[in-house]
Phi, psi and omega in degrees: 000356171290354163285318176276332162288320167315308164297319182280259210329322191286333182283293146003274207302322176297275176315264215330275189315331153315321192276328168295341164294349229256291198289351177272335216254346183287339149270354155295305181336300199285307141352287216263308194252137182254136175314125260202130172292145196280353170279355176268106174278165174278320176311012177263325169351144159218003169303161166260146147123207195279322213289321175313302217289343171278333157315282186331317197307280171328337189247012164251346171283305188276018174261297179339097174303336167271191196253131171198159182243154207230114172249141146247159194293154140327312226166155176290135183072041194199068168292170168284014143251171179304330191215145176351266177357307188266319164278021147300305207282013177261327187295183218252118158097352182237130184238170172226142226217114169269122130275113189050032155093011169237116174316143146228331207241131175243116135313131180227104180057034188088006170226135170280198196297349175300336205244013171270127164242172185231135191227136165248112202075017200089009201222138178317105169231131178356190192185129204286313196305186168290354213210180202271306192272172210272160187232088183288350159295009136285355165241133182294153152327314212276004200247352182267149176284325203183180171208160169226143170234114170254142165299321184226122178304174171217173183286318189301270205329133202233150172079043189265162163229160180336304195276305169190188169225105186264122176258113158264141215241114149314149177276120153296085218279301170016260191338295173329302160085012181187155193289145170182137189255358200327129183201126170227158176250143172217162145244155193239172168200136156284101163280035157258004165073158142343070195288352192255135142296149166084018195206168219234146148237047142240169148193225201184158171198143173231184182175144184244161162219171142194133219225121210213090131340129187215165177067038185088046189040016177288331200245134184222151180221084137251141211236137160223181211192149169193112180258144164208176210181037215265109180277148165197136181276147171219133163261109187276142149224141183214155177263164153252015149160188157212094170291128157327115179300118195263171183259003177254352166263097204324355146311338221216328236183136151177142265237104162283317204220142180286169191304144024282325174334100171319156167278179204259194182231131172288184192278155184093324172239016160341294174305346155272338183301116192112335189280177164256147180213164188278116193297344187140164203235179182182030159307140167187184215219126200222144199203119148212176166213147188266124158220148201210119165253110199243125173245153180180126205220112173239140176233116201249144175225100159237114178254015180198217192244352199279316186259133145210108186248161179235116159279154165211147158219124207237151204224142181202127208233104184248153133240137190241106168262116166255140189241144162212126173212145209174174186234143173258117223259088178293194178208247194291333151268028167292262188128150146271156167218153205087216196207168193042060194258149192298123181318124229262337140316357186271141205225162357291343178193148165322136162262179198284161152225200193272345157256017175234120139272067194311145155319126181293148177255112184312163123281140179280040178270042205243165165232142193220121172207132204087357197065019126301104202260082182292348192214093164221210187209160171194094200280158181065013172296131185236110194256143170239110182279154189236105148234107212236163206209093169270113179218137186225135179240129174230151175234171179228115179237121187242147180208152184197141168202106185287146167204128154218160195218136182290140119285335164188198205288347193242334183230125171254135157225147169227166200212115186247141171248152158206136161210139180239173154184143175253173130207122177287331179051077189256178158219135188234091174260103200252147156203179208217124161225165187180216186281303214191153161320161133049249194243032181239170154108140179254122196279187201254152155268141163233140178241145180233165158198118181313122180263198177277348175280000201128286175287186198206145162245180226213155164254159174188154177245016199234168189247125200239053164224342165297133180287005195259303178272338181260158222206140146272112190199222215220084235270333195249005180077030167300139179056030154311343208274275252243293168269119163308117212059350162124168213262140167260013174146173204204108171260127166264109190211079209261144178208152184256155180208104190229172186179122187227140228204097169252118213220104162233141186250142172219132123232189224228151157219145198271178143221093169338341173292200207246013191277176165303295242222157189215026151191173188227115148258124158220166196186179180206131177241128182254131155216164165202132236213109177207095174249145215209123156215148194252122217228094190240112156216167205224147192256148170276107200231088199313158176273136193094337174104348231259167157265097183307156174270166179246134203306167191294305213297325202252354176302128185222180174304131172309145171275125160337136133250021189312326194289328165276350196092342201268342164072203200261162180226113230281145207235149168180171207260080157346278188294328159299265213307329134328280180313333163273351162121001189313324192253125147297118163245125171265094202320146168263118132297352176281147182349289196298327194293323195270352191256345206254038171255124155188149172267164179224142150262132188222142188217105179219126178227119190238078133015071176222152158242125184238135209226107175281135178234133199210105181215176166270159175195125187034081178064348199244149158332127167251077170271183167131213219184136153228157179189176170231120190249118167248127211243106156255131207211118164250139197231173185186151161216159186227109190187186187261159172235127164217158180222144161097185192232141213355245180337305215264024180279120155246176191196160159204165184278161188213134167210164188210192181189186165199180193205135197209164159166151208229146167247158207235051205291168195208148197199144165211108150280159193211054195260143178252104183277010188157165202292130216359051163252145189202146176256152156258125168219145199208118173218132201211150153210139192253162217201155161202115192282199208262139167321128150352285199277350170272340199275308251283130152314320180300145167206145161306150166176151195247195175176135154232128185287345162295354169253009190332328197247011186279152185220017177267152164285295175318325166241034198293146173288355175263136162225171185146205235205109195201220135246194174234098195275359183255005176284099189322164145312154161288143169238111219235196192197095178234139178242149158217180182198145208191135163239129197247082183258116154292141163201173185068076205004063206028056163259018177225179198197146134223185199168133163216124181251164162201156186221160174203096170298071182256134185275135200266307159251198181204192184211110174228144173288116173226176191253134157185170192272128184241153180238134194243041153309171157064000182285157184278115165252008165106172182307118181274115205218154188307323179287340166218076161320147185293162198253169169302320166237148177258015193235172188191164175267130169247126172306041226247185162279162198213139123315091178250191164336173137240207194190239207203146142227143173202151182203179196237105159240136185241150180230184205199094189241153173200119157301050215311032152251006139308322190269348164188128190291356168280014165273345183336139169091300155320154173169184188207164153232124171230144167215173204215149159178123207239094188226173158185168204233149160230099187252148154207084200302323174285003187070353180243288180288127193295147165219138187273166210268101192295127162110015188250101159260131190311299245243150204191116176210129177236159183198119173226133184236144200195149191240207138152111178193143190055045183116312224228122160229157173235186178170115160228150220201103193232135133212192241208089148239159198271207182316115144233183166268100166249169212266132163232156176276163194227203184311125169083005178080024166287153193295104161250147154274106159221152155323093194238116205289159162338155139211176200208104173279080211252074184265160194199131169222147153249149142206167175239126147285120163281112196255009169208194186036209206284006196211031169301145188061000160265160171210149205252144185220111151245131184223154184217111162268144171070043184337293184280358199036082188258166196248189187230127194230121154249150194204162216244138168060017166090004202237089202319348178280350186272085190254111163281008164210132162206137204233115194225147181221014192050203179253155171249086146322098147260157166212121187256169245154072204244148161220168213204121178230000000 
């Protein structure tokens, strides 16, 4: 870990010198700036390039009555990354979670994507996941003007969320105010090279905008396009866990003297017993590519100063394919399977017989370090090679259509519509090959050894790319209950549907006195809210039982494990061999399968009033805004209850709901303590509903007739396991307060902010009493009686206790030709920000806040002048809890260790002769390749996942007519 504190310092070390430039350059600054006519904005601008987009940026922050951070586009179709995501994750206070090496998932001040919501124009939209939060690589860059994030809500903003709120912004053509034509191309390249047979590491993305005015500037038109077409690579390597070598395990242990006499240490292994050691392994190399077709259409109609309406629309076609393929290595948690297997004394390890698979075995050859087993070997190992097929397709449809109308010089109505809707599709495709079925087929030795970084490379004696020996078939006897001798793959294939149907009336009244306040907004926001997921998955069976060769036609060149030690691994078209009927599917009959269906409905009409304010308060300007959101919510779910396992899966419809409503006030001052200095306090309180998939009626339960006649709760025949469709919002009370000094005719900035959340509740899995009226428990016979109790304990989400969130952040942009005009062109953005939390939803134990790194740091240095830019860009957060997928591609909570994130562009613009208005772009993400590392139990050496993904090489081509 010394290489990632070293990193952190350099960056630290980077801000402290920005601030002392802050502090050397503030009497040139103050030298330098001349009072300014108040008609002259910055928003006037018509320059191009990083140096336009960070002015805009800066002059929408300090226009904004609430605290917000501000992306403007470069150039039209040209935010300043490749993706949303990632330039969210440069702002003050904001982080971002690569999946698969691609930004998505945003943190806002410590909460994670639950407690964000995303507005596209302002309107509430749908969402491809399972949950609320948004996977922002599903809206292109090239086709948005800009994003604004607000920290502190006003009463007018519908859909806000708890943490924060990202509005991504369409180009206004009005506004714009002139014809512009735009196209840019880029190619991309992974120097980690094409890690799958059959899969590619290049590709390419363009995008046209254009943009016009007609009829006398009344009529505004912009139509974009965006294509993409993006590879990205991963070298995996992940443990499933690390148990302690025990003394009850006759491998290990073993009963010298009769009981009472402890056991023993076999010979040899005293020094292991206790120790951690690796339970097993599951590397492989994963190639995918994102293609994504993006529409986007706005149309302004003003034909006078009274009228003015817009429709807009975004359209969006994603696909995602991942090949992943690699062997899965049981070790310590293998286990045996059959029957008349060899007495657990025979050393060095039991051998197979033709009805025994013996358990892998340590050798007592280890290296130990730490209470750590850092070095071992392990004979009678049986590998399950993986060529597995991940995909997903969704579209996305968004409309929205705005009208306001002046009714006279004192009353504005506005009138807004929205509807979103996704649908989604996946396929989670696993499939298994290896020697032999179950206990035939022959094993491995492995020997691992942990490196410093976490992960471990491997010995191995067998060759797992021949096509002779590895087989298709069921190598460890998994899912025998269901396929006989065991499941040969597991097809998932679960979709989604969401969709939101919106109606909001607003009017605005001025008001003319001498009061504090100078205008009135109220206004009703009507939605409905309907998301559905459907839960298909199928267990895989070659037919006959048999261990198939895998046919020549879907066979393909083996795949590298080189990186690991593990050498090549037999390869072959996963999803084709589905797809042609090779495989018997046999439907899961089981509980979990039939429960993991449901819909959530949501019906909420939000109320509000807002009172704009411009007053004096001790000599100085006072703005800003106080208002009230009264929010009603009926919420409703539909989805199964099922219990048992195949023939014996019962199941019934279930369905629940709540009714609810919150009042919500909300204040922002805005005082100018000085010539473009200004303090903020902001105080509110705010909601964030519950995850989806937490609201869901559905649940597992169980029953047992032997407990038919108890009448303890603690020992009722009912149990399960589920969501809660009666689960309230989390609810806080937040204040922030923030100092803001503009300089250098605002292309500069500082701020130092602090927040404070207290969460009133929190949403935690807890035991609590469920009534199992109507549920089925089978025919009633003296042997299985009606029971005595309907209640039973269920394992579901709660409303429990909450606790505070609070931080600190200060930023920092500086044009550095304030401190000497041979710097013309130079400049920096830093920002810092430091938080924690105490939450203890049960009221005695704390728990941490998935998406929360305490310590958050950006630093961007940048050049741009005659033409010519530069731009690197690193930031840095520390240990958090982040969402990974887990067993069944289901939703894990783990740990994920620091990192430091290093991008970097050149470009040239031609600012005259024939190739006026073109520009040249070479840009490199993930400068250092850095990886993305998870770990278990606080102790970064037990590490599950460590993921290296290489660098991504774009080189562009943009012209601007």
């Amino acid at each position: 870990m010394t290489f990632r504190s070293n990193t952190r310092a350099r960056l630290m070390a980077s801000g402290a010198a920005g601030v002392l430039a802050l502090l050397a350059m503030t009497g040139a600054a103050q030298a330098q700036t001349a009072p300014q006519e108040e008609e002259t904005q910055v928003d006037e601008i018509v320059v191009t390039g990083i140096r336009a987009s960070i002015a805009n940026s800066i002059a929408a922050k300090a226009r904004n009555t609430s605290i917000v951070e501000v992306i403007t586009a470069e150039d039209i179709g040209k935010l300043p990354d490749v993706s949303i995501a990632e330039s969210l994750a440069r702002l003050p206070g904001l982080t971002v979670q690569r999946l698969d090496g691609r930004g998505q998932l945003i943190s806002i001040r410590g909460l994670g994507p639950d407690f964000t919501t995303a507005l596209l124009n302002g309107r509430e939209q749908v969402t491809t996941g399972d949950n609320r939060g948004v996977e922002f690589d599903q809206y292109p860059s090239e086709l948005l003007g800009g994003v604004t994030v607000y920290k502190t809500p006003d009463a007018q903003l519908i859909g806000q969320g708890l943490a924060g709120t990202v509005d991504l912004q369409t180009i206004r053509p009005l506004a714009f105010g002139r014809r512009a034509i735009a196209a840019n191309v880029r190619y991309e390249q992974n120097d980690i090279g094409a890690l799958n047979s059959g899969t590619e590491d290049n590709g390419n993305r363009y995008s046209l905008s254009y943009i016009d005015q007609f009829a006398d500037g009344t009529i505004g038109v912009a139509l974009g396009y965006a294509h993409i077409e993006s590879p990205y690579q991963s070298e995996r390597y992940n443990a499933w866990g690390y148990p302690t070598v025990d003394l009850g395990n006759d491998l290990y242990g073993e009963q010298v003297n009769p009981p009472p006499a402890p056991r023993t240490p076999r010979a040899g292994y005293s020094e292991e017993i206790g120790q951690l050691v690796l339970g097993g392994s599951k590397p492989y190399v994963m190639s995918s590519e994102l293609q994504r077709d993006g529409f986007v259409a706005t149309v302004e109609f003003r034909p006078n100063d009274r009228f003015h309406s817009t429709f807009d629309g975004f359209y969006s076609e994603f696909q995602n394919t991942q090949i992943l393929r690699g062997i899965e290595l049981p070790l310590y948690w293998g286990g045996s399977s059959g029957a008349g297997c060899p007495s657990a004394s025979v050393n060095p390890a039991p051998p197979a017989t033709a009805t025994c698979r013996p358990a892998p075995r340590l050798q007592p050859t280890t290296t130990v370090d730490g209470g750590l087993i850092t070095a071992g070997t392990f004979t009678n190992v049986k590998g399950v090679i993986r060529n597995d097929v991940n995909t997903r397709d969704s579209t996305i449809t968004s409309l929205g259509w705005n009208t306001v109308f002046d009714a006279s010089d004192d009353w504005s109505l506005m009138a807004d519509l929205n509807y979103s809707k996704v649908e989604r599709n996946d396929v989670v495709l696993e499939t298994y090959s290896g020697t032999g079925r179950d206990v035939a087929g022959a094993l491995d030795t492995i020997g691992y050894a942990i490196d410093s970084d976490g992960s471990a490379t491997f010995t191995h004696t067998l060759n797992y790319a021949d096509p002779n020996l590895i087989r298709l078939t069921s190598p460890q006897g998994w899912g025998g209950d269901v396929i006989p001798g065991g499941q040969d793959g597991y097809l998932n294939t679960p979709s989604v549907e969401d969709e939101i149907k919106a109606v909001r009336l607003q009017a605005t009244r001025q008001l003319n006195g001498e009061g504090p306040f100078t205008s009135i907004k109220f206004g009703m926001n009507v939605s409905e809210r309907e998301k559905s997921f459907v839960n298909d998955q199928f267990f895989l069976g070659v037919p006959g039982g048999a261990s198939a060769v895998v046919p020549a036609a879907f066979l393909l060149p083996s795949t590298e494990l080189t990186y690991l030690g593990l050498g090549p691994v037999i390869s072959y078209d996963a999803l084709g061999l589905v797809n042609s009927g090779f495989y018997n599917r046999v439907r899961n009959p089981n509980a979990d399968v039939q429960s993991g269906n449901w819909e959530v409905t949501e019906k909420v009409n939000t109320a509000y009033l807002q009172l704009a304010i411009d007053h004096t308060l001790w000599s100085m300007p006072l703005t800003g805004n106080i208002g009230l959101q009264y929010v009603y919510t009926d919420q409703s779910s539909n989805g199964f209850a099922a219990s048992g396992s195949g023939a014996t899966t019962r199941s019934t419809a279930v369905s629940g709901g709540l009714e609810y409503q919150e009042f919500l006030p909300s204040s922002n001052f805005i005082l100018e303590v000085g010539e473009d200095q200004y303090v903020r306090f902001a105080a509110a309180r705010t909601l964030a509903r519950s995850r989806m998939d937490d609201m869901r009626a559905s649940r597992n339960f169980g029953y047992d007739s032997g407990r038919a006649t108890s009448t303890d709760i603690n020992n009722s025949p009912w149990s399960g396991g589920g969501g809660n469709p009666e689960l309230k919002p989390t609810i806080a009370d937040v204040a922030d307060l923030s100092y803001e000094r503009y300089f250098a005719n605002r292309t500069g900035y500082v701020s130092l902010a602090g927040f404070y959340k207290y969460l009133e509740t929190f949403v935690y899995n807890r035991n609590q009493i469920f009534d199992f009226t109507g549920y089925p428990i089978g025919p009633i016979t003296p042997a299985n009686p009606e029971p005595a109790l309907r209640q039973g304990l269920v394992g579901a989400p709660d409303n429990g206790d909450g606790g505070y969130i609070s931080g600190i952040e200060f930023a920092l942009s500086v044009p550095l030709n304030v401190v000497h005009p041979a710097l013309e062109g130079f400049g920096f953005q830093f920002s810092a920000s430091q938080t924690s939390s105490e939450i203890k939803p049960d009221g005695i134990n704390a728990t941490p806040l998935p998406g929360l790194s305490e310590t958050v740091a950006n630093l961007t240095v940048y050049y741009e002048a005659n033409g010519f830019q530069a731009r690197i860009s690193d930031r840095y957060r520390s240990d958090f809890l982040g969402e990974v997928a887990g067993f069944g591609n289901g939703r894990t909570l783990r740990s994920v260790a620091e990192e430091n994130v290093i991008d970097a562009q050149i470009g040239y613009e031609f600012q005259s002769g024939p190739l006026d208005g073109a520009s040249v772009l070479f840009q490199v993400n993930n400068l250092t390749d850095e990886p993305f590392s998870t770990f278990q139990n606080g102790d970064e050496r037990q590490v599950i996942d460590y993921q290296t993904y290489g660098r991504t090489f774009l080189i562009g081509l943009n012209y601007r007519y």
